[in-house]
LUMSEVEX-807808 format. One record per residue (C-alpha): residue in one letter; x, y, z. Coordinates in pm, whole numbers, padded with zeros to 5 digits, always signed. Example, Ala and Ser with C-alpha at 12.3 -4.5 7.8 and 13.67 -1.06 7.14 Angstrom:
2
A+01230-00450+00780S+01367-00106+00714
***
This chain:
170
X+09679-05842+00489X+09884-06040+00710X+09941-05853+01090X+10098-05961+01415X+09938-06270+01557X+09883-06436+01223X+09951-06772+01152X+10208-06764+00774X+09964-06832+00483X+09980-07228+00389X+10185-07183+00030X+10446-07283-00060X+10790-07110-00165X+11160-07306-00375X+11488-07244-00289X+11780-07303-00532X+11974-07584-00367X+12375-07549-00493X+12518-07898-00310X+12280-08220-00293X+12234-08320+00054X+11933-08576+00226X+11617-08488+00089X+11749-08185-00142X+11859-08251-00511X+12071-08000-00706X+11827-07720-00809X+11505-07615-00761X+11353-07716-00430X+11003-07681-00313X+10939-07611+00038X+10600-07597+00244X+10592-07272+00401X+10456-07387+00757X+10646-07723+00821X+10972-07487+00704X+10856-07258+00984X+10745-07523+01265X+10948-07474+01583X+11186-07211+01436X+11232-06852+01488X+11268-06697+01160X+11379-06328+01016X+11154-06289+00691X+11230-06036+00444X+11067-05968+00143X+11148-05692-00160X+11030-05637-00497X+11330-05800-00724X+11678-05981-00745X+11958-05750-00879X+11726-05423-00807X+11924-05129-00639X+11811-05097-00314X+11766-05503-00241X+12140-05581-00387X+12297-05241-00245X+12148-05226+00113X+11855-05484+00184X+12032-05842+00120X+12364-05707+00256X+12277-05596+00541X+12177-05924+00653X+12434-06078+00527X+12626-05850+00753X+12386-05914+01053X+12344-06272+00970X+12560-06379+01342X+12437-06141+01578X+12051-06257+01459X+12164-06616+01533X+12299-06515+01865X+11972-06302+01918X+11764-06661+01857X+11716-06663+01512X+11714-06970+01363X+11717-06876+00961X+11716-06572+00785X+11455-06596+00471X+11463-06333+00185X+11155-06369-00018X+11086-06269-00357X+10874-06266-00653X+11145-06413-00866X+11222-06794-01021X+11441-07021-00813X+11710-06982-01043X+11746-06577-01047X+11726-06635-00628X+12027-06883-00665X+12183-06694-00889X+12128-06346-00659X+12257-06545-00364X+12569-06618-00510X+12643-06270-00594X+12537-06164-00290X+12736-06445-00111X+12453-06575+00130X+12545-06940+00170X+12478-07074+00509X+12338-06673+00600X+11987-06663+00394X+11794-06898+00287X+11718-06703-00086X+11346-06776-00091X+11194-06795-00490X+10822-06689-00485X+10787-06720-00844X+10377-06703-00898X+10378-06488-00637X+10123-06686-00499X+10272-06644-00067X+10313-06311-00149X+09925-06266-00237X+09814-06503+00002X+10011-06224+00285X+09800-05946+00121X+10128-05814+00079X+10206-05733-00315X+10237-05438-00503X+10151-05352-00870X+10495-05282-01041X+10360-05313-01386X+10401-04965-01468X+10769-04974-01457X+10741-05367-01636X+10816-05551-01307X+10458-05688-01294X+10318-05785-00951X+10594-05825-00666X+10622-05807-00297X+10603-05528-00126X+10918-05458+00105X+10883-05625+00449X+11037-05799+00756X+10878-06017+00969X+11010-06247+01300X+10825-06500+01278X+10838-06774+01595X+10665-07144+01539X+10501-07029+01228X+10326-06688+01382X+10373-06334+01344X+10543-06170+01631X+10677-05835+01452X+10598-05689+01132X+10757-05369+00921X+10647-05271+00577X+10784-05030+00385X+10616-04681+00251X+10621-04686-00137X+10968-04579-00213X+11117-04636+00139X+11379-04836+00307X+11332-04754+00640X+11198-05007+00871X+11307-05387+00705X+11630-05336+00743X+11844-05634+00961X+11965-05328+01245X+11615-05304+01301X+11516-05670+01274X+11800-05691+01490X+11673-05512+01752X+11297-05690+01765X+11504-06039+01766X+11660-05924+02098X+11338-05786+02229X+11171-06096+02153X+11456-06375+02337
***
């Protein structure tokens, strides 16, 4: 499993691109995960599913609502990370209005996810394998905090608490 000091897991991870821009087409973009994270500092968070309850009621929004103060506390981009196609992210994002806040990171195989040691077995409930709920600040591609969720919990991922390690970290 992936712990403070770590360097990200090479992998790779798309993000649904709405406007074409240089070197991004409309749609489906794949992005290497350490050249995205070279020289940045970066607030990861990863839950189990798009349009779940507790990731479109309180996870995503409360970085959306954060999204300023963690740029003025030195974060670079906000990444939420998920075991879902790059369409369902794009789609999420819009509902969840993250444009220029979150980057809304697809992890469709979840093959980052299992690469982080950090999955969990929803197939029970007919989710199949996702991500377990995390946050990370991540600076130049390593580890410098890391807060995973209990089973069940949404206690520790949150953006007031990213929040706070962003501050601690400047």
């Amino acid at each position: 499993m992936l712990k403070i000091g770590d360097k990200l897991p090479a992998g790779k991870l798309q993000e649904f691109i709405e406007f074409e821009s240089a070197g991004c087409s409309l749609g489906p973009n794949t992005f290497d995960v350490q050249k995205e994270s070279a020289g940045k500092t970066i607030a990861v968070f990863a839950l189990p599913g798009a349009f779940t309850p507790t990731c479109s009621a309180k996870h995503v929004p409360g970085y959306v609502e954060n999204a300023a103060a963690l740029k003025a506390a030195g974060v670079d981009e906000i990444w939420c990370v998920s075991v879902n196609d790059a369409y369902v992210m794009g789609a999420w994002g819009r509902d969840q209005k993250t444009a220029g806040k979150i980057r809304m990171m697809a992890d469709g195989n979840a093959e980052f996810t299992k690469a982080a040691g950090l999955t969990v077995d929803r197939t029970a409930g007919g989710m199949g394998v996702r991500s377990q709920r995390y946050s990370m600040l991540v600076k130049d591609g390593v580890v410098k905090t890391l807060n995973i969720e209990a089973p069940g919990k949404f206690e520790v991922s949150d953006a007031a608490t990213m929040l706070s390690q962003a501050k601690a970290a400047r």
